[in-house]
MINU-940753 format. One record per atom (N, C-alpha, C, O): residue in one letter; z, y, x. Coordinates in steps of 0.1 Angstrom, whole numbers, plus 5000, padded with zeros to 4 digits. Example, Ala and Ser with C-alpha at 12.3 -4.5 7.8 and 13.67 -1.06 7.14 Angstrom:
2
A507849435132;A507849555123;A507849675132;A508549675142;S507149785128;S507149895137;S507950005129;S508050115134;
This chain:
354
X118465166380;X119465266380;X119465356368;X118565436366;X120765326359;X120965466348;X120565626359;X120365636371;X120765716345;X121265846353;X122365826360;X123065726359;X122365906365;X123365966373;X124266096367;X124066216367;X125466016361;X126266126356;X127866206365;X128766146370;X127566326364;X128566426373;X130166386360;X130166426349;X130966316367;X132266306358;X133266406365;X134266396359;X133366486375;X134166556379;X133866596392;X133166536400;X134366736395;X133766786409;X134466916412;X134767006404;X134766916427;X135167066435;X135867006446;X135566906453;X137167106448;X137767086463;X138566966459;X138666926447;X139366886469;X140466836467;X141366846476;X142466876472;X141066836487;X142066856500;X141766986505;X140667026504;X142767066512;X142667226519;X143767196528;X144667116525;X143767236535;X144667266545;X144567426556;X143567486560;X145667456557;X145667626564;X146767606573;X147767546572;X145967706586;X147567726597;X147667866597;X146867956599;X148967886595;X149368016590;X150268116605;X151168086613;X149368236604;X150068296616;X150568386613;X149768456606;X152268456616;X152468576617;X154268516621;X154568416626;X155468646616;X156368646623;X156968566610;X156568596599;X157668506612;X158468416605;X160068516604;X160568566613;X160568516590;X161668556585;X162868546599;X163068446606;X163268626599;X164468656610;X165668536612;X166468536602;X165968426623;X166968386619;X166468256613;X167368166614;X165068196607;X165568076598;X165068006607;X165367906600;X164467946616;X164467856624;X165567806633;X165467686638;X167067876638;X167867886639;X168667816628;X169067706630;X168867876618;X169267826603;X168467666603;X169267576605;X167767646603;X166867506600;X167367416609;X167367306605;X167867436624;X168167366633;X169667306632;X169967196635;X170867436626;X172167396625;X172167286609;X172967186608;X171167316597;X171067256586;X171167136598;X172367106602;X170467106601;X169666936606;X170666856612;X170666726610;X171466926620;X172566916628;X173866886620;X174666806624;X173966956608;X174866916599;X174566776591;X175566696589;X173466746588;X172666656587;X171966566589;X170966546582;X172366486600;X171266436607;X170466376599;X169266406601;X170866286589;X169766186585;X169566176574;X170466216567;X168466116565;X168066156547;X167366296550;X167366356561;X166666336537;X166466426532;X167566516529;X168766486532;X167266666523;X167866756522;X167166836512;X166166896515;X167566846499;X167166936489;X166867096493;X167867116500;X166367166494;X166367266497;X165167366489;X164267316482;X165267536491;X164767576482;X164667706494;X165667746498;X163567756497;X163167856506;X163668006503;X164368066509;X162968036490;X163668096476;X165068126474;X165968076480;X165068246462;X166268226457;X166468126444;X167468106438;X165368066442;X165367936430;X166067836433;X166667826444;X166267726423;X166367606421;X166067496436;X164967536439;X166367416443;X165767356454;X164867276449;X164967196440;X163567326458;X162267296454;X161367186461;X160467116456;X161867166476;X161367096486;X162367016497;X163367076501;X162266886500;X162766836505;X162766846520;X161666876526;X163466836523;X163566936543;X163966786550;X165066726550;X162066726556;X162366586559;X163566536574;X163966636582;X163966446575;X165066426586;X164266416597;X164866416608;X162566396599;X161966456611;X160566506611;X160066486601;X159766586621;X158766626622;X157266566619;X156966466612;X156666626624;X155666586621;X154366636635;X154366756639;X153666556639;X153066596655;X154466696662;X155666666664;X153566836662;X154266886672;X155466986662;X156167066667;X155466976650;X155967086641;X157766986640;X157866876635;X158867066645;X159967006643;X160367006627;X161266936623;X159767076621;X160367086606;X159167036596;X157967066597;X159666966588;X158966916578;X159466906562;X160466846558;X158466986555;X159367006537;X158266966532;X157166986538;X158166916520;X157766826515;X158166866499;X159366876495;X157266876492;X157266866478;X155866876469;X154966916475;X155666846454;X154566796448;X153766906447;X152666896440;X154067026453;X153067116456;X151967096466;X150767086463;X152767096480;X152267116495;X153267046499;X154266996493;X152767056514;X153767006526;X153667116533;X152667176533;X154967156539;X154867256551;X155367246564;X156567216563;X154967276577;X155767206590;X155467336596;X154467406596;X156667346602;X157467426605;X157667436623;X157867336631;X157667536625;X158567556645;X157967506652;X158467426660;X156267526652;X155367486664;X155467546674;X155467666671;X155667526687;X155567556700;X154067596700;X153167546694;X153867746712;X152967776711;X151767716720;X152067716732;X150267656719;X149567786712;X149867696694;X149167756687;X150167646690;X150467606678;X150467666664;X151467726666;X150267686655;X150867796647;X152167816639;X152267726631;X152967876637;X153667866632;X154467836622;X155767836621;X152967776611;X153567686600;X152067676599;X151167756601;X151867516593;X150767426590;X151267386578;X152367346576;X149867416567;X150467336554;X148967246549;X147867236556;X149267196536;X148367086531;X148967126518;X150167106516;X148067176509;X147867166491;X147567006490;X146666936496;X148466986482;X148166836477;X147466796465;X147866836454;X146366726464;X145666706456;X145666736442;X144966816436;X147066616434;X147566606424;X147566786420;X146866836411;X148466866429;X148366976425;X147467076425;X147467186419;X146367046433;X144767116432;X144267136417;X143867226411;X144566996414;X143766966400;X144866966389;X144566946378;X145866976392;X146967016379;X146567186378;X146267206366;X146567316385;X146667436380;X145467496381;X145267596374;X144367436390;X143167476396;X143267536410;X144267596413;X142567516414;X142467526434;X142567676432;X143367716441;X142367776425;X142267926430;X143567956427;X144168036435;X144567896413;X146167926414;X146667846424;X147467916431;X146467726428;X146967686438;X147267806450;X148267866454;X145967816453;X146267936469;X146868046466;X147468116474;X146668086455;X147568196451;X149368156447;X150268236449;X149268016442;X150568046444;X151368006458;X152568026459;X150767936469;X151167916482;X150968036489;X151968076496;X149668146487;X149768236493;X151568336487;X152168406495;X151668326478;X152268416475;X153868396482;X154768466486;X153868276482;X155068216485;X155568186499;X156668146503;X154268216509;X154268246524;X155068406523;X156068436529;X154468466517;X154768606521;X156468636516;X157468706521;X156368576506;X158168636494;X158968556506;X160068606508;X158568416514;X159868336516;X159768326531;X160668326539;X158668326534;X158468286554;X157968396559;X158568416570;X157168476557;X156568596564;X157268696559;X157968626551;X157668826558;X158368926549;X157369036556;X157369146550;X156569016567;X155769106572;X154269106570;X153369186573;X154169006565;X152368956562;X152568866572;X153468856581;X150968786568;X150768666577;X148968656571;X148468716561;X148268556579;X147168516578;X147068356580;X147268286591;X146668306566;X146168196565;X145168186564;X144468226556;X144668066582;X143268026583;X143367866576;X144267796574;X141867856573;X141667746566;X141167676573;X140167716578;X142067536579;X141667446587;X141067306583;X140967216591;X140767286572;X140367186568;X139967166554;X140867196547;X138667116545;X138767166532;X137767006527;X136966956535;X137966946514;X137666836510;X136966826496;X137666796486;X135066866497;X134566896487;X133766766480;X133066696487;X133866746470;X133466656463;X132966646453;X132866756447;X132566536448;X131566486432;X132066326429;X131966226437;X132766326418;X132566156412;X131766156402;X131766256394;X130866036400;X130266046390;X129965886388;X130265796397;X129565876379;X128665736377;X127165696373;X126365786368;X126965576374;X125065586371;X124665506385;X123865416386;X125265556394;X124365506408;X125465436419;X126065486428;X125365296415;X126565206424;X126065176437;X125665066440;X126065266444;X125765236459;X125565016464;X126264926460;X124765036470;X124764876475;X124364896488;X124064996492;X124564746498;X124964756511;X124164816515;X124164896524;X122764756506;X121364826512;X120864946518;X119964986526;X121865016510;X121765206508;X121865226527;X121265316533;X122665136531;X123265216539;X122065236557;X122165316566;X120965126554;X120365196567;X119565296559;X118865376565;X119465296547;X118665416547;X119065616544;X118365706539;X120265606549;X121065706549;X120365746560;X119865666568;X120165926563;X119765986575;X120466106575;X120566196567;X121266086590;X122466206595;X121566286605;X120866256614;X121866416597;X121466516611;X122666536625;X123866516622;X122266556636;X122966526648;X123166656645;X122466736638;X124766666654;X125466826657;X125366846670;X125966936675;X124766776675;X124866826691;X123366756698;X123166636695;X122766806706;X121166816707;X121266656713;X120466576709;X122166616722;X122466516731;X121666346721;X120766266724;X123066366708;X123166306692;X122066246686;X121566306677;X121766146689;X120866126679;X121166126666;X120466186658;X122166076663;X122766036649;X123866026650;X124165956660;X125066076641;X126366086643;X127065906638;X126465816631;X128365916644;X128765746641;X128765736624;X128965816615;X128565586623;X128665566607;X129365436603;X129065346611;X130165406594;X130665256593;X130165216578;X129965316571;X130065136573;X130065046563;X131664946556;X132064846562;X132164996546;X133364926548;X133264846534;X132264856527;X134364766532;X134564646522;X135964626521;X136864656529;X136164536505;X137364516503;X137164406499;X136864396487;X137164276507;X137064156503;X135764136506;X135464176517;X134764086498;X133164056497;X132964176491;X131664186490;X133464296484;X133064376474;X132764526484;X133564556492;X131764586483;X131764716493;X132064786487;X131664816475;X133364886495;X134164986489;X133265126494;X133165216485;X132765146506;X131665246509;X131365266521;X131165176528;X131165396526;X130365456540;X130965586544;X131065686537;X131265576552;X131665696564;X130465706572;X129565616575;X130465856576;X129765916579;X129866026587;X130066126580;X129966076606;X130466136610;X131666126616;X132266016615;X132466236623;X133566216627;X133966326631;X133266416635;X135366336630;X136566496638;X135666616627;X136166606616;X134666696628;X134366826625;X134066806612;X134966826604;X132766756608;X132166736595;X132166556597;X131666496607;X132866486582;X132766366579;X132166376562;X132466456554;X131266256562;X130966206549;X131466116546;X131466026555;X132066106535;X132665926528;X132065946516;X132166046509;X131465846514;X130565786499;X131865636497;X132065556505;X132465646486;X133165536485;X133765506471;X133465596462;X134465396467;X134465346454;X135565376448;X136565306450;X135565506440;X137165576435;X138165486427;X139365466430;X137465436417;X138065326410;X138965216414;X139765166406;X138665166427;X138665046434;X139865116448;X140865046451;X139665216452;X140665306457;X141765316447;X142865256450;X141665396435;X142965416425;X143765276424;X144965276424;X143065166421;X143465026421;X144365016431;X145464966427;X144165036443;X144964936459;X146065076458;X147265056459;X145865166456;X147065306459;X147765286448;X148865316451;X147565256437;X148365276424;X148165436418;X148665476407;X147565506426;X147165676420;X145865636410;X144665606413;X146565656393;X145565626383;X145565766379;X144665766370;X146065916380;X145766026379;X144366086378;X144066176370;X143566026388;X142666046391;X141466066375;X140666156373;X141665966368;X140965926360;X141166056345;X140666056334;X141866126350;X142066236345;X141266326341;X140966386330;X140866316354;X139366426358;X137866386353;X136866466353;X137966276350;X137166246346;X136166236330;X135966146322;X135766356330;X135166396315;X133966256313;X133366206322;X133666206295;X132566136296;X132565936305;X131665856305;X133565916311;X133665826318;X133365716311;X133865706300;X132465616316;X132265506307;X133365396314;X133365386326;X134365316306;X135265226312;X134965116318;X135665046324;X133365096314;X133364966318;X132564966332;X132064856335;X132365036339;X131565106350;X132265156359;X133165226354;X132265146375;X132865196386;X132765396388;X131765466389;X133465416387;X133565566395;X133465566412;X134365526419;X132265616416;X131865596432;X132165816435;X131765906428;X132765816443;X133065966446;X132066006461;X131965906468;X131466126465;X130866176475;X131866276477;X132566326468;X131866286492;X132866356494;X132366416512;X131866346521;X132766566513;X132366636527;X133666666532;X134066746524;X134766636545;X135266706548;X134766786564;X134066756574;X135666906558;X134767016569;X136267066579;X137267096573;X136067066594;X137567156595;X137067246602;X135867236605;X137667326607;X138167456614;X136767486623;X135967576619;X136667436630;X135167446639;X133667476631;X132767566634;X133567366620;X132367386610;X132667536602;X131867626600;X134267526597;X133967646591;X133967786595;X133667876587;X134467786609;X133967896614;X132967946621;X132868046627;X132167836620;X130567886624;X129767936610;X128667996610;X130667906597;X129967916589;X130768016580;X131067996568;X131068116589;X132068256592;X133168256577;X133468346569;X133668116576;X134668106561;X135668086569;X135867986575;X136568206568;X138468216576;X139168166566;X139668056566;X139368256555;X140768246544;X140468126534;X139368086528;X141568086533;X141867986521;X141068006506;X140767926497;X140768176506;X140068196494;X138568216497;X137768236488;X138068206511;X137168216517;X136268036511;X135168006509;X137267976511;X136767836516;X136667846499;X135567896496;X137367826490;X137067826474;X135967876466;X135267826458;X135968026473;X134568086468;X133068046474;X132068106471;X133167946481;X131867926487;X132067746490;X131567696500;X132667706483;X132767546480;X131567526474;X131467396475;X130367556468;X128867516466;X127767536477;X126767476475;X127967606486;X127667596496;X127667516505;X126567476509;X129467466510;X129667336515;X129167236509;X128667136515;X129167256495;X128167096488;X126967106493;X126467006499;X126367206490;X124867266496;X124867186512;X124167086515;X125667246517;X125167196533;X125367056536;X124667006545;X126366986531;X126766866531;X125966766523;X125966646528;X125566776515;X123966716507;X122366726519;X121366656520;X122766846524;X121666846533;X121366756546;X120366706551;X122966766549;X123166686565;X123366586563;X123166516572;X123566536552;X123366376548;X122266376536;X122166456526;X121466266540;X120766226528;X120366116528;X120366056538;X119866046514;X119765896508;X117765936510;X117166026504;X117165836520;X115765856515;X115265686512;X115765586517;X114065706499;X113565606497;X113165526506;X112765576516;X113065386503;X112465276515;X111265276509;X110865276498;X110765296524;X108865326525;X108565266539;X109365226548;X107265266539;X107365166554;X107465296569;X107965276580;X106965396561;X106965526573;X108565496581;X109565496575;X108465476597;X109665486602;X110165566603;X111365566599;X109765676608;X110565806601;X111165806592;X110565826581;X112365776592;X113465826574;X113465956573;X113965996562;X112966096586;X113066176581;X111866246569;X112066336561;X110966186571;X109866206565;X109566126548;X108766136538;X110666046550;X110665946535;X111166076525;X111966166529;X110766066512;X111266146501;X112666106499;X113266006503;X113366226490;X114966176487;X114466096477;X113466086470;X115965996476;X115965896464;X116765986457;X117666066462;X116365956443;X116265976434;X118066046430;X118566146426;X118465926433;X120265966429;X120666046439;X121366136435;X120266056454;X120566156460;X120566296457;X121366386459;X118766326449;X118566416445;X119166496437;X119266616439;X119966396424;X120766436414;X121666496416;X122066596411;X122566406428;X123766456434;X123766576441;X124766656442;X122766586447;X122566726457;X122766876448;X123366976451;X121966816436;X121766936426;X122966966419;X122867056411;X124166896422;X125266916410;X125967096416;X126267136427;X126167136407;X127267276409;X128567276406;X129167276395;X129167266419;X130567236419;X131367326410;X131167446408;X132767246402;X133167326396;X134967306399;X135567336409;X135367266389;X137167266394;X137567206381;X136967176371;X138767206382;X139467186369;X140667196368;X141067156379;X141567216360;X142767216357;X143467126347;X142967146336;X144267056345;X144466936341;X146266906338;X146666786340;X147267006333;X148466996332;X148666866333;X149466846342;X148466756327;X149066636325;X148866556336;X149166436335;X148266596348;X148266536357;X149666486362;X150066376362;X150266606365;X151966606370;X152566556360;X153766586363;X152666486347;X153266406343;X152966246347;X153666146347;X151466256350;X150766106351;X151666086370;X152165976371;X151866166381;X151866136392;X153466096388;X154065996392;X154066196381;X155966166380;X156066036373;X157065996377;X155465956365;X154865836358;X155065746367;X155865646367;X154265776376;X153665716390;X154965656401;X155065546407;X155765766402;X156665796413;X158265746406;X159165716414;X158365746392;X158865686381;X159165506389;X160065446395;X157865476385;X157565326384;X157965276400;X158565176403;X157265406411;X157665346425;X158765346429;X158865306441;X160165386423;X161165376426;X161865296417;X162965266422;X161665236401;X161965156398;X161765006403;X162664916403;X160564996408;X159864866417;X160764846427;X161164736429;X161264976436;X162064966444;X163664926443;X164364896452;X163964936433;X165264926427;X165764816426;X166764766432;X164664766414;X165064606409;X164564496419;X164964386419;X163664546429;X163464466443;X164864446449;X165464336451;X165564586454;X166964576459;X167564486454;X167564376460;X168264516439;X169164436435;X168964296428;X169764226422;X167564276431;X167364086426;X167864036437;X168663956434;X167864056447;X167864026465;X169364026469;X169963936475;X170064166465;X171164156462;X172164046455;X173164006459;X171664016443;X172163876433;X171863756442;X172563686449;X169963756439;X170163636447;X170763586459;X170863466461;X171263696469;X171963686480;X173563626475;X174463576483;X173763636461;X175163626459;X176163706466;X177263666472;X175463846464;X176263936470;X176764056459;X177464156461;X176164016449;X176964056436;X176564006424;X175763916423;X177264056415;X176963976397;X176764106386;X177164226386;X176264046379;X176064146369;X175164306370;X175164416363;X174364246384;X173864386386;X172764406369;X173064466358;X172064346372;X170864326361;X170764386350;X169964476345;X172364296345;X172664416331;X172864556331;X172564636322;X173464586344;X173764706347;X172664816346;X172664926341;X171464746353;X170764816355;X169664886339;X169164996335;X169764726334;X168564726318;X169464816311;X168864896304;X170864816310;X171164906304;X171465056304;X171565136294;X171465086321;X172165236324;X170665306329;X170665436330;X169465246332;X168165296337;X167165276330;X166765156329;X166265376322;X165765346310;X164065256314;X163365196306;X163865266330;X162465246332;X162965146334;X163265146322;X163465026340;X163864896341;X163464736331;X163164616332;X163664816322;X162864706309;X161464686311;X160864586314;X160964866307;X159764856305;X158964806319;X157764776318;X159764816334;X158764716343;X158864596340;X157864536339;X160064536338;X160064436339;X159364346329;X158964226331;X159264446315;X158364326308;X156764366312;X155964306306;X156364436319;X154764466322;X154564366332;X153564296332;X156164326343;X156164206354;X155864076348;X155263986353;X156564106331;X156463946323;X157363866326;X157263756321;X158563886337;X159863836335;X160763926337;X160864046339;X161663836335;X163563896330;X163863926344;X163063896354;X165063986345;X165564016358;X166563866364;X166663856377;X167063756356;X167463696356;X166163566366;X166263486375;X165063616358;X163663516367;X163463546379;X163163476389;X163663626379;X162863746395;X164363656405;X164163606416;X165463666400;X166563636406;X166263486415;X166363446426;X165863426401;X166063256402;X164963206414;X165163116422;X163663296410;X163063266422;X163563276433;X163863196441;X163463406433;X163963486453;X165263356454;X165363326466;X165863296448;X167063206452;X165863126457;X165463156469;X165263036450;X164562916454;X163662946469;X163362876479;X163363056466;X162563136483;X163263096494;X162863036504;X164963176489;X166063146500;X166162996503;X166062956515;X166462916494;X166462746497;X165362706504;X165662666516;X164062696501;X163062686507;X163362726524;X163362646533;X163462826524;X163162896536;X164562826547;X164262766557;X165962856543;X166962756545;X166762626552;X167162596563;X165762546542;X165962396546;X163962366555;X163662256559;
């Protein structure tokens, strides 16, 4: 085993349920919108700005309202004891401005647009992490992992081992309150198409996997561990590393049965020691719009090959290479014409036909 090198680290996921009196009137307002509207999305802008968030055509659990945009998500009109609005900072945007503008600009934007009287955002969920490389986890690792139990009953909390093919993608650890996932970032970015990630990554060698450690903690853990506010959870994110390095650990194979008594290995140790940091990264939100670019061109020229080949129209193709500028450039990264993509899906239909 190389070192073990720290290529990126801090929060990534947060989530908050937000309590206080919601602006006069807009849940009312939100209900006639929907009604005018039943179905699609809906542009919308909380603000006196530009429309910022899409106001989805349904809910989400128990929240009837759902808006949605590359900031956060926010859901809306819980029935009580519920809270009143549940949101989720979205990753991409964690690490585009840094986690402390993030809450500051969600915090700020609860109060100017939803609360006009104050409100209190508790932190219901928070997602602390390290990617690094040097130490490629193997299946082996995995009985010698040792979980401390949360409850006296517990011997050891549940754990799985997972795979993508023959290849091991990683390890879960835990369940509902505090979960560990040790898993293969690289190999993740690959199956989701989210290559942003690699952003963050200072020092990365290319020819080597990125394996990420990761603690999520929610609502129960962190208020035993008296962190309420969204900026509660930020300022003491080395902590959570701190305690989450602790409750999980990698010990060497020794014959002693006790794994609690075995020394840490070596890469655990490394990892334990890292000091969480953050980062900010503007060019992320061009890499995710890149991203979101491509997934709706894929969607496009899927339609209208399907379309032709159905012989349910002509001349789409040209239309498209000519009047939509990302259409070429998929199609030659695809390595054929739109005319190929067509000829096939025909021969699909014959096949399938006869």
């Amino acid at each position: 085993m190389s070192d073990l090198r720290v290529l990126a680290s801090g929060i990534d996921s947060l989530y908050a349920s937000v309590r206080g009196e919601l602006i006069d009137g807009l849940l009312l307002f939100l209900g006639d919108l929907r009604a005018m509207h039943p179905d699609g999305d809906i542009p919308l802008s909380l603000g006196l700005g530009e429309p910022d968030l899409l106001f989805r055509p349904h809910g989400w659990r128990g929240y009837p309202w759902w808006f949605s945009s590359p900031r956060w998500e926010l859901f809306m009109g819980g029935p009580d004891p519920l809270p009143p609005v549940y949101l989720q900072l979205h990753a991409a945007h964690i690490h585009t401005v840094g986690v402390e503008q993030a809450v500051r600009d969600v915090e700020a934007m609860l109060v100017a647009d939803l609360f006009p009287r104050g409100c209190r955002a508790i932190a219901s969920r928070v997602d602390v992490f390290v990617d690094e490389q040097g130490w490629i986890p193997e299946p082996s690792d995995f009985a010698h992992f040792r979980c401390r139990a949360l409850r006296r009953r517990m011997f050891e909390v549940t754990r799985q081992e997972h795979g993508y093919g023959s290849r091991l993608s990683g390890f879960t650890f835990g369940k509902d309150d505090l979960v560990a996932r040790i898993y293969d970032k690289t190999l993740e970015s690959a199956v989701t198409g989210k290559t942003w990630p690699e952003l963050l990554w200072t020092g990365r060698a290319p020819d080597l996997p990125v394996w990420r450690a990761e603690f999520q903690y929610r609502r129960p853990v962190l208020g035993a561990m008296g962190l309420t506010g969204m900026g509660d959870v930020v300022r003491h994110r080395q902590g959570l590393w701190d305690y989450g390095t602790r409750w999980l650990t990698l010990r060497e194979e020794r014959p002693d049965s006790n794994r609690g008594r075995r020394p840490l290995a070596p890469q655990w140790a490394q990892l334990a020691g890292t000091c969480l940091g953050g980062s900010a990264v503007p060019l992320i939100r061009d890499r995710v719009r890149e991203a979101e670019v491509r997934r709706l061109t894929q969607g496009l020229v899927g339609y209208a090959t399907s379309v032709e080949a159905a012989g349910a129209g002509r001349g789409v193709g040209r239309a498209l290479t000519t009047t939509v500028p990302s259409v070429r450039p998929y199609l030659t990264q695809r390595g054929a014409s739109f005319a190929e993509l067509v000829a096939t899906k025909r021969q699909r239909r014959l096949d399938v036909t006869a």
